[in-house]
C-alpha positions as CSV (number, residue, x, y, z in Angstrom):
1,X,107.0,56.1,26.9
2,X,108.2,58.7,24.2
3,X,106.7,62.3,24.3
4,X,107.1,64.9,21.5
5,X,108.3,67.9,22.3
6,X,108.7,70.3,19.3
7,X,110.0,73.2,21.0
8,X,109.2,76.4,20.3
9,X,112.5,78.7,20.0
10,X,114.8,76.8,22.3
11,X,114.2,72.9,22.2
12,X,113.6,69.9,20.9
13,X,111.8,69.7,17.2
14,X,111.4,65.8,17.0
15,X,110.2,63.0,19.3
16,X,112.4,61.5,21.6
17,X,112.8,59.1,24.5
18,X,111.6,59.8,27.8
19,X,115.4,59.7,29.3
20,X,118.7,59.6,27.5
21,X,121.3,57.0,27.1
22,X,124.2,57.5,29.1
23,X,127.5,56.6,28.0
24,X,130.7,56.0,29.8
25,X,132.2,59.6,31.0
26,X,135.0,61.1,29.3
27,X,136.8,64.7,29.3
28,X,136.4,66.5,26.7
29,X,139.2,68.8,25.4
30,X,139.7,71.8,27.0
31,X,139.5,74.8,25.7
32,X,142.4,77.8,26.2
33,X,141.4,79.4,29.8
34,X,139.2,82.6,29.4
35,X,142.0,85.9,29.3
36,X,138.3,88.0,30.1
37,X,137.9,87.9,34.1
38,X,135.3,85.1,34.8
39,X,133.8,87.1,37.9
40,X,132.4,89.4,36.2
41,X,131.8,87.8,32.3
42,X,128.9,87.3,30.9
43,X,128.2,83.7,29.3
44,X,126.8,83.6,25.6
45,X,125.6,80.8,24.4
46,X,124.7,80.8,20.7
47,X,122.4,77.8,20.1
48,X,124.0,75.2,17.6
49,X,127.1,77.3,17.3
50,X,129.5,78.8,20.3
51,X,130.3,79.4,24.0
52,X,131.4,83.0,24.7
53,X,132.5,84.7,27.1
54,X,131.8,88.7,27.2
55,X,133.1,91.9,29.1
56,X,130.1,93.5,30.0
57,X,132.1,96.9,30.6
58,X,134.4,96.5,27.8
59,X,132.4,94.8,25.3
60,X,135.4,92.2,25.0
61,X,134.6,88.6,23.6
62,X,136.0,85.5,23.5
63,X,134.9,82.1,22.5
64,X,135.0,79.1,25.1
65,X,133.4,76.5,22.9
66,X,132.8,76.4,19.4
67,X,130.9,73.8,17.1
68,X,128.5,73.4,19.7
69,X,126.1,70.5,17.8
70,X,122.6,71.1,17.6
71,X,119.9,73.7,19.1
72,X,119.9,72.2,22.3
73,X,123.8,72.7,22.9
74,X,124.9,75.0,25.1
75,X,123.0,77.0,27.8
76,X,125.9,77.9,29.7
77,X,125.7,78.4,33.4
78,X,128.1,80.1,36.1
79,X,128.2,78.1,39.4
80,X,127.8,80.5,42.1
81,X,131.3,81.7,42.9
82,X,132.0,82.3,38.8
83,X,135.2,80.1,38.4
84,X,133.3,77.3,36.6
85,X,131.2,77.2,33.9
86,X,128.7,74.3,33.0
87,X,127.0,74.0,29.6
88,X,125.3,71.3,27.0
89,X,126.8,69.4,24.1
90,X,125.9,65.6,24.1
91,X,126.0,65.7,27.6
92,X,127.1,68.3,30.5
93,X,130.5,69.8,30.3
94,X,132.2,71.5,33.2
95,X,135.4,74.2,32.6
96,X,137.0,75.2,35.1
97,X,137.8,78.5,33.7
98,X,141.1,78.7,36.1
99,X,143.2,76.1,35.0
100,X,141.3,75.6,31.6
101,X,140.7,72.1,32.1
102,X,137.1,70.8,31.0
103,X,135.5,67.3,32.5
104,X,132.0,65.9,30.6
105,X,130.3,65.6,34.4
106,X,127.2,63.3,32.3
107,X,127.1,62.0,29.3
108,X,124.1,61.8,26.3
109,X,122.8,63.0,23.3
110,X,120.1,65.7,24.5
111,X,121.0,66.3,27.6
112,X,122.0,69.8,28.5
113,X,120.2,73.4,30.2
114,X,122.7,73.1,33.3
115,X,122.1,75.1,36.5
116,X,124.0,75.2,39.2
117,X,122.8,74.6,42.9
118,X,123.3,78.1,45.3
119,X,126.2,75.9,47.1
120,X,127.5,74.9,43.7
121,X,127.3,71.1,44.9
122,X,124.7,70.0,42.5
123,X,123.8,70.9,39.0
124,X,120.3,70.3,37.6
125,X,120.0,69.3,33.9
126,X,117.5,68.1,31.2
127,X,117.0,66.6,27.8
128,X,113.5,68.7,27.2
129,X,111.4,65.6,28.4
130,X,112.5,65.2,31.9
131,X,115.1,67.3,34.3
132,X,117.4,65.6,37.2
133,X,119.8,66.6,39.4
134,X,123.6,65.6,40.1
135,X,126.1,66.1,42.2
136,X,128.9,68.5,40.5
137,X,131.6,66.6,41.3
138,X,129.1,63.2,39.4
139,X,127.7,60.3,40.7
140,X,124.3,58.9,40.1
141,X,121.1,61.5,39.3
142,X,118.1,62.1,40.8
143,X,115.0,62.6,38.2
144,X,112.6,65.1,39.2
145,X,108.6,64.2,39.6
146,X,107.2,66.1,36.5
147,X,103.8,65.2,34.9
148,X,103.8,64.0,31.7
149,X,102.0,66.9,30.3
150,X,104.7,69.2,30.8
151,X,108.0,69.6,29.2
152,X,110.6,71.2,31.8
153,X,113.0,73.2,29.3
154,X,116.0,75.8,30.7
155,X,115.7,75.1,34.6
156,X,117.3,78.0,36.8
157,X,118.4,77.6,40.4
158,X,117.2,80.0,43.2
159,X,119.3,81.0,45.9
160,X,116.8,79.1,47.8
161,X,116.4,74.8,47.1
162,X,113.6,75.9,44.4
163,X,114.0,75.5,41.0
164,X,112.3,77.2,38.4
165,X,111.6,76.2,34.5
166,X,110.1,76.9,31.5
167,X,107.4,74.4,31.2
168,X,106.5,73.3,27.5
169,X,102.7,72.1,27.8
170,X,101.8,69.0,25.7
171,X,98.9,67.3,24.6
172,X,99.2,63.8,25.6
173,X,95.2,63.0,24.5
174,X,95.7,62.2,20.5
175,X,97.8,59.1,20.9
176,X,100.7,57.4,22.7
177,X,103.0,60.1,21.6
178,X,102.6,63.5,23.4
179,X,103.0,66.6,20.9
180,X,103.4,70.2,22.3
181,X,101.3,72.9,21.9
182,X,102.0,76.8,21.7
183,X,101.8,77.1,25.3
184,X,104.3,77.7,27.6
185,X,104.7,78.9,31.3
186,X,106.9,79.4,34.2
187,X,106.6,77.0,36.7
188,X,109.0,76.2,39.8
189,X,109.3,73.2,41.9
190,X,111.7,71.9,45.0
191,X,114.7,69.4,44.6
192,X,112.8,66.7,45.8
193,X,109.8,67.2,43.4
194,X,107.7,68.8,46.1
195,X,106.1,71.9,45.6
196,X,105.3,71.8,42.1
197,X,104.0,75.7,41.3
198,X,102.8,77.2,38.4
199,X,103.8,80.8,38.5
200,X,103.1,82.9,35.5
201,X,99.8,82.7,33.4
202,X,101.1,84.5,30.2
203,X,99.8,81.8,27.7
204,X,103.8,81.6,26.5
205,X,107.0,82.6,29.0
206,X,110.4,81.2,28.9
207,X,113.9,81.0,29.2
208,X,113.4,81.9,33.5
209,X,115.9,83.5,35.3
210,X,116.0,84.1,39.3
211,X,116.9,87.3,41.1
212,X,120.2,87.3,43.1
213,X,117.8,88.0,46.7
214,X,115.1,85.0,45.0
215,X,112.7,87.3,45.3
216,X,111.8,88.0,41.4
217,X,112.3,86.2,38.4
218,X,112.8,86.9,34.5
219,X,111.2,85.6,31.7
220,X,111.0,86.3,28.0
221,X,107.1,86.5,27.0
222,X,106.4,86.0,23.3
223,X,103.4,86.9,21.1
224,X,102.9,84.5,18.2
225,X,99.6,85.1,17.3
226,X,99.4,88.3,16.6
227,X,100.4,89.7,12.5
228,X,103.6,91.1,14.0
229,X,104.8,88.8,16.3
230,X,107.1,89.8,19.4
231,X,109.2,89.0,22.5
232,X,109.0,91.5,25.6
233,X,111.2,91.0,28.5
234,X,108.7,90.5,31.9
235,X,109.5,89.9,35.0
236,X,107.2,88.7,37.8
237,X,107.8,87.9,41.7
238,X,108.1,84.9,43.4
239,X,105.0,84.2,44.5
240,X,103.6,84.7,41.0
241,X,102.3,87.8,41.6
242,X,102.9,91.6,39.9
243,X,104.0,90.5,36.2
244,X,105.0,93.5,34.7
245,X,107.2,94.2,31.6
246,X,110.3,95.9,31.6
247,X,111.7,98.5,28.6
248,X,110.3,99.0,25.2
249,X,112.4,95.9,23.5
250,X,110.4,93.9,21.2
251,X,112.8,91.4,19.9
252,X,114.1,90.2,23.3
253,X,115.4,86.4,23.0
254,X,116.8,85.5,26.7
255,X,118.0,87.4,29.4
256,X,120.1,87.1,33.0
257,X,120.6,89.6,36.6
258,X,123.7,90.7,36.8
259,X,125.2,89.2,40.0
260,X,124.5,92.3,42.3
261,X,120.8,92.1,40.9
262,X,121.5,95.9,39.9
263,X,121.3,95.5,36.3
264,X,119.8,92.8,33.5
265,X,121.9,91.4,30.4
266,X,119.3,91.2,27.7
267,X,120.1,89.1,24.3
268,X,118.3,90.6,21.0
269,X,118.2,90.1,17.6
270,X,120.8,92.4,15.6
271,X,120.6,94.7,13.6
272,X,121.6,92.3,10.9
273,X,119.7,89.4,10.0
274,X,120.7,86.7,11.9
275,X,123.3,88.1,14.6
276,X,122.4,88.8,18.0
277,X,123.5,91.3,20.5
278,X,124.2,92.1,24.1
279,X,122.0,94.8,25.7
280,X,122.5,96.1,29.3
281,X,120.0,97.9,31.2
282,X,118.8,98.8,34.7
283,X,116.7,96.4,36.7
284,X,113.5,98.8,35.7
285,X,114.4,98.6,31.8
286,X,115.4,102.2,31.4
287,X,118.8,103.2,29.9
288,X,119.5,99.7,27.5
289,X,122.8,99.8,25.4
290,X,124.3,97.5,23.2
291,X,127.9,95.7,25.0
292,X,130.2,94.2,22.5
293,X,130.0,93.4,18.8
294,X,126.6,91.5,17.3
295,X,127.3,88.1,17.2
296,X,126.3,85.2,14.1
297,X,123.1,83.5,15.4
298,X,119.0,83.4,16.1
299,X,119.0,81.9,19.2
300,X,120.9,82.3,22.6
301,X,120.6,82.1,26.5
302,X,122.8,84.0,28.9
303,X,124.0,83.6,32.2
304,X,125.6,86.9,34.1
């Protein structure tokens, strides 16, 4: 069965399968390893563009992958203990930022929006229709129990077995072919597709992001209806309770904890058309300043 999903800011624009194709594995070349300290970098990915890797007390920046190859590529994600890095282009590539040397862990066109498993033994991963999870070191997957009206886009991995995601919501009534609507919400759900939750009520959140402890996520909450559309940076608690926005940013497009859970990476648009920049900030939204040069690109996730 095909469903549409035209993505708002982050995924798919066309129809596509149901599932992927999967192609026999091979390694992709690897890049140069990273010369910025991976246990502490933050990971930029630039939609349709590059991997980098930034500082966040220098401002320092260095490109991991470039000629990323459409607005589903990358979506870079740090396994737990920071030494390898996972991301998206026609299938799931994993660096391991010691040695340098890069292995494609899955293979297929869409497939990408890694996260990593607290134990770093599995990796979750989607191609904006369906979401599975895989052992890091590969073998067979395990596809997740999702109902065909929602879209699982940009999954993030508790420190508990939940999963949380942006869920897309489509109409499946017009036809055989599902087409999305502007509505989007946070919803969270157990390896085993138990426990299916949804946990914010915004009318359109994305791009979620646990809290080291689990006990809060972040999500990006965007206005489109209004004459002055906007992005606000929100975070909410586990349970789905207390949503409250953080800071005054109106142009937020994805933000990430920092591993201590004692300050938030926040992406925004720069000051130039079509860059982006690093922001950091207290966990409260109080004291933001920009890290690092702005960057060519309109859309971005990040992983701290």
């Amino acid at each position: 069965m095909k469903r549409a999903t035209f993505a708002t800011s982050l995924v798919l624009l066309c129809l596509v399968t149901g599932s992927c194709a999967r192609l026999g594995a091979r390694a992709p070349r690897a890049p140069a390893p990273p010369t910025i300290n991976p246990s502490s970098a933050i990971a930029l990915s630039v939609l349709a563009d590059s991997i980098y890797l930034i500082d966040p007390r220098t401002g320092a920046l260095q490109p991991v992958a470039r000629g990323l190859t459409d607005f589903q590529s990358g979506y870079a994600a740090w396994s737990p203990d920071h030494r390898f890095l996972a991301w998206g282009n026609g299938g799931i590539t994993v660096l391991d930022t010691a040695t340098g040397k890069a292995r494609r862990l899955d293979q297929g066109q869409s497939l990408s929006m890694p996260a990593w498993s607290p134990d770093g033994k599995r990796i979750a991963f989607g191609d904006g229709t369906q979401l599975w999870t895989m052992a890091a070191s590969g073998g067979s997957v395990h596809q997740l129990t999702i109902p065909p009206t929602i879209a699982p886009l940009a999954a993030s991995w508790a420190p508990a077995p939940t999963l949380a995601f942006d869920g897309l919501r489509l109409d499946c009534a017009a036809g055989a072919a599902c087409v999305s609507t502007d509505a989007s919400e946070i919803w969270t759900i157990q390896p085993d597709s138990a426990g299916l939750r949804q946990i914010t009520r915004v009318g359109h959140a994305e791009n979620p992001k646990w809290s080291p402890d689990g006990t809060k996520i972040l999500f990006v909450r965007r206005f489109t209806s209004s004459k002055t559309p906007r992005s606000e940076l929100w975070v909410i608690a586990a349970n789905g309770r207390g949503a409250e926005r953080l800071g005054d940013a109106r142009d937020v497009v994805a933000a990430s904890w920092s591993p201590t859970g004692r300050e938030i990476a926040v992406v925004r648009k720069g000051a130039v058309p079509n860059t982006l920049q690093v922001w950091l900030e207290a966990v409260d939204g109080s004291n933001p300043y920009p890290v690092g040069d702005a960057v060519p690109g309109t859309d971005a996730t990040i992983d701290w």
